[in-house]
Backbone as a chain_set.jsonl record, in Angstrom:
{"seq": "XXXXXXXXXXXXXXXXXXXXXXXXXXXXXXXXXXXXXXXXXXXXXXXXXXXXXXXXXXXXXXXXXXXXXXXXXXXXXXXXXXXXXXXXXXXXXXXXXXXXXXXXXXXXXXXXXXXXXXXXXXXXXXXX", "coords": {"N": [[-9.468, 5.871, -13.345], [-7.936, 2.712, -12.012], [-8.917, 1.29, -9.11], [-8.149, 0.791, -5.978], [-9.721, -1.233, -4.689], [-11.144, -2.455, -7.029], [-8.008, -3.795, -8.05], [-8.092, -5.411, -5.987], [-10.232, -7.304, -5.897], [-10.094, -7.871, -9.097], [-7.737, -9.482, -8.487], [-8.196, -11.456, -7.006], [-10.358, -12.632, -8.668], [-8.189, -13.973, -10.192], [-6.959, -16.649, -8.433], [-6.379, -19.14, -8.106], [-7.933, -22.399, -6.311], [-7.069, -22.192, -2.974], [-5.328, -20.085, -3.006], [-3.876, -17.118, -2.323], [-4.502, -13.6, -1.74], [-2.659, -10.257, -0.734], [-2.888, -7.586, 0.379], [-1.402, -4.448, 0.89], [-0.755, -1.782, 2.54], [-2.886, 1.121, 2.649], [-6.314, 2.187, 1.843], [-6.784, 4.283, -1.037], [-8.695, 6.191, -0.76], [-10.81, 7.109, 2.28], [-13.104, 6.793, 1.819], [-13.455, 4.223, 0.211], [-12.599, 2.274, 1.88], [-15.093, 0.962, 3.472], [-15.928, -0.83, 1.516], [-13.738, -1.895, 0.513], [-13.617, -3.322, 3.119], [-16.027, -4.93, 2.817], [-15.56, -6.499, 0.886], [-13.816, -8.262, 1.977], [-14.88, -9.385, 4.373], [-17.356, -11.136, 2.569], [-16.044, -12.066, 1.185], [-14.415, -14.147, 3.59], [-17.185, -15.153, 4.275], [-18.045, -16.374, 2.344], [-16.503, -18.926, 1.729], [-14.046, -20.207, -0.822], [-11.866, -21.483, -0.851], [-10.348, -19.414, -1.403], [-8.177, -16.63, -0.51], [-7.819, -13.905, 1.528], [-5.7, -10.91, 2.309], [-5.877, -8.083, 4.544], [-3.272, -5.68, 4.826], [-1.511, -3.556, 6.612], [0.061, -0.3, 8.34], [-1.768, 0.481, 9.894], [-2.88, -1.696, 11.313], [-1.585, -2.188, 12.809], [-2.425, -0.729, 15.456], [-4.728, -1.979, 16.102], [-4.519, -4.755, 16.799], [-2.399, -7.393, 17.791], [0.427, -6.415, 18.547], [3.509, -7.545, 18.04], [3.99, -9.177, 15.486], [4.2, -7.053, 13.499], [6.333, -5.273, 14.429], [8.188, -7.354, 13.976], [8.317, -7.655, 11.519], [9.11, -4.941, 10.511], [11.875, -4.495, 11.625], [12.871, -6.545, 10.236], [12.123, -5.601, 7.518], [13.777, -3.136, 7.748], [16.345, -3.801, 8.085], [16.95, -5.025, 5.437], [16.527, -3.139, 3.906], [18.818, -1.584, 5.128], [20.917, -3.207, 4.314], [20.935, -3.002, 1.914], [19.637, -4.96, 0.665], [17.068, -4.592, -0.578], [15.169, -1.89, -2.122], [13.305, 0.84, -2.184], [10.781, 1.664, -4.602], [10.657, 4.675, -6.001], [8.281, 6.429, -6.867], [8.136, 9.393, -7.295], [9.13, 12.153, -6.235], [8.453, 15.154, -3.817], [8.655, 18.67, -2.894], [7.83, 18.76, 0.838], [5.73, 21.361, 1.38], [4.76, 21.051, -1.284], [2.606, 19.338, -1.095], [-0.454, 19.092, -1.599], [-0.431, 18.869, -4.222], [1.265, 16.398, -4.55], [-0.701, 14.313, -3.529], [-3.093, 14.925, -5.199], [-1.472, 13.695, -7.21], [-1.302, 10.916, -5.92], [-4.336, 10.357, -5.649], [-4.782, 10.139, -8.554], [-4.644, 7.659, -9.172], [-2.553, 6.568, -10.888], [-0.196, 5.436, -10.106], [2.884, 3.903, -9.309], [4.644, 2.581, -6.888], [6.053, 4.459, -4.939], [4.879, 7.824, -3.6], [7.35, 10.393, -2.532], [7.739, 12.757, 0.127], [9.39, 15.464, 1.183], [11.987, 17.385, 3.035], [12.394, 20.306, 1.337], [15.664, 20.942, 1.372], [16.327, 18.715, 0.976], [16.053, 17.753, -1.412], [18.31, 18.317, -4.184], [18.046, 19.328, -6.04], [15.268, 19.34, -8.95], [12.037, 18.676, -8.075], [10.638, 16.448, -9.057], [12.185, 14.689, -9.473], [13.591, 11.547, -9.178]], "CA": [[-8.387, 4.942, -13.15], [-7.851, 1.436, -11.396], [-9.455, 1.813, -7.766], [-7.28, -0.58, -5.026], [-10.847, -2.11, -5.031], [-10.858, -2.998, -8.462], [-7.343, -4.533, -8.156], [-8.171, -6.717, -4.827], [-11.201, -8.48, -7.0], [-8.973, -8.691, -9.952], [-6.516, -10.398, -8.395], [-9.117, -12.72, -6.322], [-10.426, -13.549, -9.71], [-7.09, -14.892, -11.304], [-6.397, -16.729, -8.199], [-6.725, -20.432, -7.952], [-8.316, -23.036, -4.741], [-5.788, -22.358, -2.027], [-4.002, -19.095, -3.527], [-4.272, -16.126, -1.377], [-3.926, -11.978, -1.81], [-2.249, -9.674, 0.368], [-3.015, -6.032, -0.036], [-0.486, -3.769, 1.959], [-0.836, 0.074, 2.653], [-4.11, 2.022, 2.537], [-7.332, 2.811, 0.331], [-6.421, 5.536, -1.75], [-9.489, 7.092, 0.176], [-11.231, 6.271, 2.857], [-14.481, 6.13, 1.057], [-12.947, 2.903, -0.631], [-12.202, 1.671, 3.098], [-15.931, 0.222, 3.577], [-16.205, -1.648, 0.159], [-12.932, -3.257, 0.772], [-13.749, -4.489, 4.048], [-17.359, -5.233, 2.524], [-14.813, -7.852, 0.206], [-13.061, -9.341, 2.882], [-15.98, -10.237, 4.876], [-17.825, -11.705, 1.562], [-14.377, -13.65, 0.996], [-14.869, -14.61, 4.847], [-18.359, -15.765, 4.318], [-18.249, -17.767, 1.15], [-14.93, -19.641, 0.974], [-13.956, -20.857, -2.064], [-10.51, -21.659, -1.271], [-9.24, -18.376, -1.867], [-8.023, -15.648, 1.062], [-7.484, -12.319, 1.252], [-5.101, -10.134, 3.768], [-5.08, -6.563, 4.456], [-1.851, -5.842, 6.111], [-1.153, -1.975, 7.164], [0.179, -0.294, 9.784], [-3.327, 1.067, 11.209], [-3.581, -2.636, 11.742], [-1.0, -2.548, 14.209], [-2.874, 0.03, 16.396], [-5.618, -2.652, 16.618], [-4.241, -5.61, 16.942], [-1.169, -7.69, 18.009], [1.735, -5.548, 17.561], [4.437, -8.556, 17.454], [4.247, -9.43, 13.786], [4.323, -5.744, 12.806], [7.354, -5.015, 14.767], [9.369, -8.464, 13.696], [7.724, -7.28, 10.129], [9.548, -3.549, 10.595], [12.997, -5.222, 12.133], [13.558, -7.12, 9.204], [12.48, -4.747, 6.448], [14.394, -1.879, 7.959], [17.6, -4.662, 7.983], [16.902, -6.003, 4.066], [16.878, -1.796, 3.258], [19.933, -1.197, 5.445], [21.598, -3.941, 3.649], [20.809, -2.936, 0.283], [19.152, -6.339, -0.798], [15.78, -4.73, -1.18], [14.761, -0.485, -2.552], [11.888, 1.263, -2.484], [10.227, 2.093, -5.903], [9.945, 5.838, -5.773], [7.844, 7.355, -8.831], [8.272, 11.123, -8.081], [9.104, 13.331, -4.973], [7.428, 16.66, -3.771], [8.491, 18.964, -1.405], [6.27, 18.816, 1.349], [5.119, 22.015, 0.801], [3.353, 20.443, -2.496], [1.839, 17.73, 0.107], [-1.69, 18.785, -2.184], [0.146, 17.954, -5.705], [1.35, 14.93, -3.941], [-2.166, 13.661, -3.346], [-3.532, 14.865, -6.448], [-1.203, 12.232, -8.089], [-2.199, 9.215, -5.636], [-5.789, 9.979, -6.229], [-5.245, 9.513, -9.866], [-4.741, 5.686, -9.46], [-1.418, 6.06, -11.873], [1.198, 5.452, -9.219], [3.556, 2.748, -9.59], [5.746, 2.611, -6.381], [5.668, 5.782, -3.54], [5.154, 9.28, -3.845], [7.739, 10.867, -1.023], [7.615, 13.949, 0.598], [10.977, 15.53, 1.371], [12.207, 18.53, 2.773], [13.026, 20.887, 0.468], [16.974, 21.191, 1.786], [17.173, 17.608, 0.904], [15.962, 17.493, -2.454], [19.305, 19.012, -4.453], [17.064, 19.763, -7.455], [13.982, 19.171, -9.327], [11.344, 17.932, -7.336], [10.307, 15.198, -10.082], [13.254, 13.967, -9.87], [13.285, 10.034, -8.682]], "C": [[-8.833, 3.722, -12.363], [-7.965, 1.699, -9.962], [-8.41, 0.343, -6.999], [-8.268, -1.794, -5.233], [-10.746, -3.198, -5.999], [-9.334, -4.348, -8.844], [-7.742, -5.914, -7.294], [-9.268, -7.865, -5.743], [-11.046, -8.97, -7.853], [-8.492, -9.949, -9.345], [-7.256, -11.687, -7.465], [-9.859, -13.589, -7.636], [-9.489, -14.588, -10.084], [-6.2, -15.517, -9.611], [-7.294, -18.502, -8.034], [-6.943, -21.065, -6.038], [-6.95, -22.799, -4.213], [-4.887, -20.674, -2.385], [-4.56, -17.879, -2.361], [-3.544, -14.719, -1.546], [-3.737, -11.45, -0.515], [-2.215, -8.566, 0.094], [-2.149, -5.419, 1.326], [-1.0, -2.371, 1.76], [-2.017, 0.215, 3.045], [-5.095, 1.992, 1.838], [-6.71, 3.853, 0.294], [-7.601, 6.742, -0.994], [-10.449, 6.182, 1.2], [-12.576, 6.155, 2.303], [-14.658, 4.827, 0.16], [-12.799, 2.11, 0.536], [-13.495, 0.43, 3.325], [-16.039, -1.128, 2.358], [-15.036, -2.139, -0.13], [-12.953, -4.151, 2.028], [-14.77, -5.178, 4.131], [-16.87, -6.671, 1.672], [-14.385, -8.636, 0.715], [-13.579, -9.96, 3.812], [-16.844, -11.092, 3.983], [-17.141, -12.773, 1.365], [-14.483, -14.687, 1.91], [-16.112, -15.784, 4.493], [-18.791, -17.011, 3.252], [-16.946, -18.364, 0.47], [-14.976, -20.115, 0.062], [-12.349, -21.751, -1.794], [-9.386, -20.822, -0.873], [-9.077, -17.515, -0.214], [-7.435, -14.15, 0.522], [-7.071, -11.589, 2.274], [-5.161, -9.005, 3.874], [-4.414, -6.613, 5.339], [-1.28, -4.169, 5.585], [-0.655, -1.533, 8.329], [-0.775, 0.375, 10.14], [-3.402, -0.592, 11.863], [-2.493, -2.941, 12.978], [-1.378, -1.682, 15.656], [-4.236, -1.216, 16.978], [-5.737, -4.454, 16.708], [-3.189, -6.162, 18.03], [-0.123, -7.441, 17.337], [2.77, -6.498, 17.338], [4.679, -8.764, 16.235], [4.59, -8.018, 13.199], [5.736, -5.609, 13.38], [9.049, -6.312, 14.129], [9.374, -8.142, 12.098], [9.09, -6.297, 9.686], [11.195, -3.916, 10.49], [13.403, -6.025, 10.51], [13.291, -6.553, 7.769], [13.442, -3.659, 6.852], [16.213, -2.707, 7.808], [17.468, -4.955, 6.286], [17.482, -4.073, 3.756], [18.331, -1.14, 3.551], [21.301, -1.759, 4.776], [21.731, -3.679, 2.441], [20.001, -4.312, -0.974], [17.224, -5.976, -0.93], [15.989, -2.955, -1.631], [13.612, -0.186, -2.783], [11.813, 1.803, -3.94], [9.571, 4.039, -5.491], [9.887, 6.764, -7.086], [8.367, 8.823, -8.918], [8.384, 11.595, -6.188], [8.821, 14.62, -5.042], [8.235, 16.959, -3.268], [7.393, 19.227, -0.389], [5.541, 20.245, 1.35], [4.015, 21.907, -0.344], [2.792, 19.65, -2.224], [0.603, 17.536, -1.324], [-1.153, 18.172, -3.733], [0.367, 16.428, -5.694], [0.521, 14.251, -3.71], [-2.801, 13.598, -4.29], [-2.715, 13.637, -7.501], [-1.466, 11.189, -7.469], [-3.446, 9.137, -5.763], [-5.748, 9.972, -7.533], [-4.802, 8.277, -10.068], [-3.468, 5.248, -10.201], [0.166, 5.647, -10.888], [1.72, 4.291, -8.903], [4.636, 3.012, -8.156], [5.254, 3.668, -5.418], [5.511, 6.73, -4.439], [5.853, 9.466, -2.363], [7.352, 12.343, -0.74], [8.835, 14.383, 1.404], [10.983, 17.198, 1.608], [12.785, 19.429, 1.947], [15.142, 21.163, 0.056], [17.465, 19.704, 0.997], [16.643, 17.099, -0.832], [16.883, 17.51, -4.063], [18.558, 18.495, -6.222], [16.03, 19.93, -7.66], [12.989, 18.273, -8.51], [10.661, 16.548, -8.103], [10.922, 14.586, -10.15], [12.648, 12.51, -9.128], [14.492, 9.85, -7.704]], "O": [[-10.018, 3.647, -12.038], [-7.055, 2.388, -9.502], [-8.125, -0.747, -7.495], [-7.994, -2.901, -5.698], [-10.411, -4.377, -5.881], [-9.429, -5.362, -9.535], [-7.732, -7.076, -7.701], [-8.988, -9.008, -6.105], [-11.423, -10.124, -8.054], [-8.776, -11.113, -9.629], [-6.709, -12.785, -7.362], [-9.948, -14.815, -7.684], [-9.774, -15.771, -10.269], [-5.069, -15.086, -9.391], [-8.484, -18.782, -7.896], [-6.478, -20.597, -4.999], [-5.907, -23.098, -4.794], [-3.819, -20.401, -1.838], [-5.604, -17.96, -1.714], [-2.319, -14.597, -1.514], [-4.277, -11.825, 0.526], [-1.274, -8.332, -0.664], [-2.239, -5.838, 2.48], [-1.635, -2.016, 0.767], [-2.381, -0.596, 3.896], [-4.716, 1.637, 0.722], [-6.142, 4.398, 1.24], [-7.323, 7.919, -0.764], [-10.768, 5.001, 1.059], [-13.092, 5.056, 2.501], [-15.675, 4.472, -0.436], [-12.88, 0.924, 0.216], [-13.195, -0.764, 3.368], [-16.24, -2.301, 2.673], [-15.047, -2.917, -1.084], [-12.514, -5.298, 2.109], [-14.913, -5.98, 5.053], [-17.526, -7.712, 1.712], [-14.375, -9.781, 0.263], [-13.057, -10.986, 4.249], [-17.243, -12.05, 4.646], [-17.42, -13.972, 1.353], [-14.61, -15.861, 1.561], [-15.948, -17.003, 4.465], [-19.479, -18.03, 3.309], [-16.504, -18.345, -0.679], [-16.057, -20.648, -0.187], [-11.897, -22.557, -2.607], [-8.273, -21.018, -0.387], [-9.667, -17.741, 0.842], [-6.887, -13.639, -0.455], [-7.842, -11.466, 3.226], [-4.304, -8.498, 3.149], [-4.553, -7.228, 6.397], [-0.808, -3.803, 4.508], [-0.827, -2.195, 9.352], [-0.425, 1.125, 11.052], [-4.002, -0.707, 12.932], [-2.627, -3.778, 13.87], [-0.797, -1.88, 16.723], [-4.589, -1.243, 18.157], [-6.741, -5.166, 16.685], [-3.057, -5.527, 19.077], [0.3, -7.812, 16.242], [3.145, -6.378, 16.172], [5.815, -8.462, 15.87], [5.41, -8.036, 12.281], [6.526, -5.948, 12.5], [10.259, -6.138, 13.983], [10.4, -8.37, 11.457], [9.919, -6.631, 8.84], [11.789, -3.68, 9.439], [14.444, -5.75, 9.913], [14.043, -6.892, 6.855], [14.012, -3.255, 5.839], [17.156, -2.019, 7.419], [18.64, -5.204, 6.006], [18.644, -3.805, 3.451], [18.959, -0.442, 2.755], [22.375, -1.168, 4.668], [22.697, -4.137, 1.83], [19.854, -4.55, -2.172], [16.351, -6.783, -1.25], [17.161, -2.621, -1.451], [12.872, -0.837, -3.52], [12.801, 2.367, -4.411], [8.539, 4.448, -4.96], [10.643, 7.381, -7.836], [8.824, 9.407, -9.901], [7.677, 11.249, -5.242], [8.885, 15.257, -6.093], [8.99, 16.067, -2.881], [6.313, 19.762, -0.637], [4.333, 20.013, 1.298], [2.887, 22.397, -0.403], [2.286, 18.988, -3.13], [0.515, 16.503, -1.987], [-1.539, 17.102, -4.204], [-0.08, 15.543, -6.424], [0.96, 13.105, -3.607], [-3.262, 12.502, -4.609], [-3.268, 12.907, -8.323], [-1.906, 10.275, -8.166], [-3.933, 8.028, -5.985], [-6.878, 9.757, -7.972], [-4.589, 7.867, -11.209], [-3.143, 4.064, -10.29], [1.341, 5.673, -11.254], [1.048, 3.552, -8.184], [5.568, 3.765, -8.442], [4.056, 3.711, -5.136], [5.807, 6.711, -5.634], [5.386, 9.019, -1.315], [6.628, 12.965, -1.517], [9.252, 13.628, 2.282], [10.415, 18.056, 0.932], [13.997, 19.234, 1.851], [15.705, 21.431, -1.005], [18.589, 19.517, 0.533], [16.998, 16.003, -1.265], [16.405, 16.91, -5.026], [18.678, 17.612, -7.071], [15.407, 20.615, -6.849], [13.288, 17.089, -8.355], [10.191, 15.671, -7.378], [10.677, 13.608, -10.857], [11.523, 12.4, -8.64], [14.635, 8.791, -7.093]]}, "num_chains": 1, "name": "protein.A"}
């Protein structure tokens, strides 16, 4: 499948002088962790124009937490409001935590996988 990797260089290809990517979340593993920050120092080193962000919350353990928190504050308000929803492909119970992984390491995941206690699932765990 399509490695995060793979997308971040995509999308640095198809991006014109001045345009700039923003990757949110995680590598899918951390063995993908080096060889995306091996891209974003490369990006660093030979500007073209283009830029590239990773933006996670590990990065608020090593940084300046301000932006993350004003970040948090106003997504947790857009969700409370209803003018935004999370995309959620498929829920587990956490009990199936390893099923749940086995589908984000196959690269096909459009949106979250959750993890839910079983009490609160009131059915099929595939459900959406």
């Amino acid at each position: 499948g399509t490695t995060r990797l793979d997308t971040i260089r995509s999308s640095l290809s198809l991006l014109r002088r001045g345009g700039r990517v923003v990757s949110y979340g995680e590598p899918a593993s951390l063995g993908d962790l080096p060889r995306i920050l091996g891209t974003l120092v490369r990006q660093k080193l030979t500007p073209d124009g283009k830029s590239f962000t990773l933006y996670g919350t590990s990065s608020y353990f090593l940084g300046n937490r301000r932006p993350y928190e004003q970040d948090w504050a106003t997504l947790f308000h857009l969700l409370e409001t209803r003018q935004i929803a999370p995309v959620i492909m498929r829920r587990f119970p956490i009990l199936e935590a390893a099923k749940a992984n086995e589908l984000l390491e196959s690269g096909t995941v459009v949106g979250n996988v959750v993890l839910v206690a079983p009490e609160l699932l009131n059915g099929d765990a595939s459900s959406s």
